[in-house]
N, C-alpha and C positions, 0 to 999 in steps of 0.2 A: 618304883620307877623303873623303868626298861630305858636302857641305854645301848645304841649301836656303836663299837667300833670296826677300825679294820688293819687289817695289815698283810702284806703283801711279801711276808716272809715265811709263809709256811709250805715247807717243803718234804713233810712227811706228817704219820699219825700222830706222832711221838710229839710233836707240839701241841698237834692239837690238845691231846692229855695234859702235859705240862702246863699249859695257860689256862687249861682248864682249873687243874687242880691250883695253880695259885690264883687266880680270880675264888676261886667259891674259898678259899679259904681265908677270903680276906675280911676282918669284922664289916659288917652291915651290909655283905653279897648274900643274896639268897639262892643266887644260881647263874651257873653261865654256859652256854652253849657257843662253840666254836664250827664254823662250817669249813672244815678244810677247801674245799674245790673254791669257793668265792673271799675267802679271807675274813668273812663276817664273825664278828662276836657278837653275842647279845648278852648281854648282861643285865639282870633282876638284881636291885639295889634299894636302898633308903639311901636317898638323897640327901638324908640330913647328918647319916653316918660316914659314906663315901661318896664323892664329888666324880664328875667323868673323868677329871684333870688324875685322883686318885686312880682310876681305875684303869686309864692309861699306863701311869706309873707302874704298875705292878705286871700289865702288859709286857713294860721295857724291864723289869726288873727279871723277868723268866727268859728275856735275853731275845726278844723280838719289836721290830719296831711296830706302834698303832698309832691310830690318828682317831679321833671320834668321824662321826661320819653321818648322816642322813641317809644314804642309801635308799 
């Protein structure tokens, strides 16, 4: 499952890395790519492993706020 978040607090590469690297290392992320200029995450999941709500959380937990998002 492919999930969009976002967040409106990146304000250098160095996040982008950082959210990177703890999205994909979180059990049942298969991948995540972060667009620094738009705020967008995309995040590749099992759905049945990690929830959005989860993948939010880990978001805030690398110390930036997200919101899921449709975009």
């Amino acid at each position: 499952m492919k999930t969009t978040l976002r967040s409106q607090e990146l304000s250098c590469p160095t996040c982008v890395s950082k959210i990177e690297k703890m999205l994909t290392g979180t059990e049942g992320v298969r991948g995540a790519t972060v667009h620094f200029n738009t705020g967008r995450i995309e995040v590749d999941h099992d759905s049945d492993a990690v929830t959005e709500t989860d993948l939010v959380e880990v978001v805030q937990r690398a110390g930036y706020a997200a919101e899921a998002s449709a975009f």
